[in-house]
N, C-alpha and C positions, 0 to 999 in steps of 0.2 A: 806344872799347872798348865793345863791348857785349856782353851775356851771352845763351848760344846758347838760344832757345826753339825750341820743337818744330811750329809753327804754319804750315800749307798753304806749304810748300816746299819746294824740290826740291833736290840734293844730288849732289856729287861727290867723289869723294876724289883728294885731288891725286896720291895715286902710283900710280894708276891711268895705265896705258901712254896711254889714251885721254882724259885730265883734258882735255885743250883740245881736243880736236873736241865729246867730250861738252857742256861744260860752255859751248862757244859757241853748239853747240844750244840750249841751255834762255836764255840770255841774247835770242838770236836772238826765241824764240817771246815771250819778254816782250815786245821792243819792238814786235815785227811786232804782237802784240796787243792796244798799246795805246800805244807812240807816235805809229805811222803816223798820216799825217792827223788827229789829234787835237790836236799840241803843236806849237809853230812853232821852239820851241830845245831842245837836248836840253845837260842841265848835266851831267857824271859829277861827283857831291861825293868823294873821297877823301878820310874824315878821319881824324884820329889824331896821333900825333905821332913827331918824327923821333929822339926823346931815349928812348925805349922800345924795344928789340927788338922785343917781342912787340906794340908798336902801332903800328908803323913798318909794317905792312900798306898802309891807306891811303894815306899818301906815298909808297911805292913804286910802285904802282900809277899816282897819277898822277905821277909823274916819270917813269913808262916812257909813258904813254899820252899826254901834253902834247905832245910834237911830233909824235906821229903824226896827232891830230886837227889842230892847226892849219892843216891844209888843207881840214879838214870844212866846210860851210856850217851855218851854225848849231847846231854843236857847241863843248863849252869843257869845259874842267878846272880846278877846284879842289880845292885840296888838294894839295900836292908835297913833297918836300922840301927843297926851299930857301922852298916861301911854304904853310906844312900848317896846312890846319884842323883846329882842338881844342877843349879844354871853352873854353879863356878867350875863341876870335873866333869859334866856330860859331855864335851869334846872329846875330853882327854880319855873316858873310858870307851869312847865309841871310835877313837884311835886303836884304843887297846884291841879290841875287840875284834877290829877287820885286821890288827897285825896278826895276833894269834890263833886267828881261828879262818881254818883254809877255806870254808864254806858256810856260814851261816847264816840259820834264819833267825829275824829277830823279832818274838812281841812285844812290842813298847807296852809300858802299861802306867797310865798316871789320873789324875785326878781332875777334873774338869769343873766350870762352873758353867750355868745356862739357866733358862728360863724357873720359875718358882715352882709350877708345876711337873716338871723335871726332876728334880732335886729328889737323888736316891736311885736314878736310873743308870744301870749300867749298858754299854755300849760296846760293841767290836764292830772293826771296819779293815778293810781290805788298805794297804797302804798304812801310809806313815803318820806319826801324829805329829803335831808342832808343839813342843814342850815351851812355855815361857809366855804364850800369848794374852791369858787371863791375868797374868800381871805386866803386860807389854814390856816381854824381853823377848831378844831373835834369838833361838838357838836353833842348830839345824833339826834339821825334819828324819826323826829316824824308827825304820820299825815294819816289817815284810807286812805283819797282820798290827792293829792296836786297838787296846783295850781302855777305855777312860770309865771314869763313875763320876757322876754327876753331883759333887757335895755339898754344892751349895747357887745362891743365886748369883749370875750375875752382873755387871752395872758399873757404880761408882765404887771407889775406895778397895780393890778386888781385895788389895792383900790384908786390909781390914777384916774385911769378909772370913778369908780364909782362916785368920787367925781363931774368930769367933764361930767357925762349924761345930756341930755338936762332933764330941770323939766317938758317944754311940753309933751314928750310922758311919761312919769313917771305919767304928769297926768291923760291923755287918758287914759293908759295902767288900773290906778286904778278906772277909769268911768265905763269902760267894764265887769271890775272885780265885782266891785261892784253893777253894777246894772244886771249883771248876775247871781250872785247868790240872787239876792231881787225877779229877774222872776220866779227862780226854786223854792225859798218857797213858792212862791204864787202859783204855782203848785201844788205843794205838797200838799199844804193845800186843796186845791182846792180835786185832788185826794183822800185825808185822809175821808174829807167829804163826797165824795158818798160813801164811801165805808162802811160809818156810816152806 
């Protein structure tokens, strides 16, 4: 869960007719500008947790995106719902993560709260995101590009909040996510190939 800043990034709203061409556009231009040729693994982090509505973002996300990559080369997903990163193992798997893997780039991707008018906007930003801040816990800051949606308001009582998010746009929100970053590999790949 993190709390939505205002900071060089770009923006979608999910009920926008056009949320997943738009918003695989801007996903797309991240990687092409700064995976390509630069990073030899690309991790998607989905964190959050499955016991939350409003931070079930992240594990839905990668529970829709885990089988689609597993045919990827050098692509992985963590974070699902059945095995979700959160405040208590996000150390330990971003341990994991720089021990096993000799170069990687990482998307964080989690769930954010902000303003009332906001609520349902998805966001990517160059740099890291601060997972734990909308319910004030420190956990480190981690993530090359990051992806948040905006679920809900917020203010007082966050983890209240979160509890009581609708599960509809939570689900939307992880449709758009997901099948946005599935457009930009296919891109990508797409790309990598002529360039064979």
């Amino acid at each position: 869960m993190n709390l939505h800043s205002n900071i060089n990034k770009k923006t979608v709203d999910s009920k926008s007719l056009y949320a997943i061409s738009s918003f695989a556009d801007l996903v797309y231009e991240q990687l092409l500008d700064k995976y390509v040729n630069q990073y030899k693994e690309l991790i998607i982090l989905c964190i959050g947790s499955d016991r939350s509505t409003g931070d079930s973002l992240g594990p839905l996300v990668g529970y829709k995106l885990k089988p689609i990559v597993s045919s990827y080369t050098d692509t992985y997903v963590f974070g699902t719902l059945e095995e979700p990163v959160h405040a208590k193992n996000l150390k330990e798997k971003i341990d994991y993560i720089y021990k096993n893997f000799s170069n990687p780039f990482i998307v964080a991707i989690d769930a954010s709260l902000g303003r009332v008018d906001r609520i349902g906007y998805l966001n990517i930003k160059d740099g890291p995101l601060s997972p734990g801040l909308g319910v004030n816990k420190i956990l480190p800051k981690i993530g090359d590009i990051s992806i948040t949606g905006i679920v809900n308001v917020g203010g007082i009582m966050d983890y209240l909040i979160l509890q009581n998010t609708r599960l509809s746009l939570v689900m939307k929100m992880s449709e758009i996510i997901s099948k946005s970053i599935h457009i930009s590999l296919l891109k990508l790949i797409r790309v990598n190939y002529h360039h064979l």
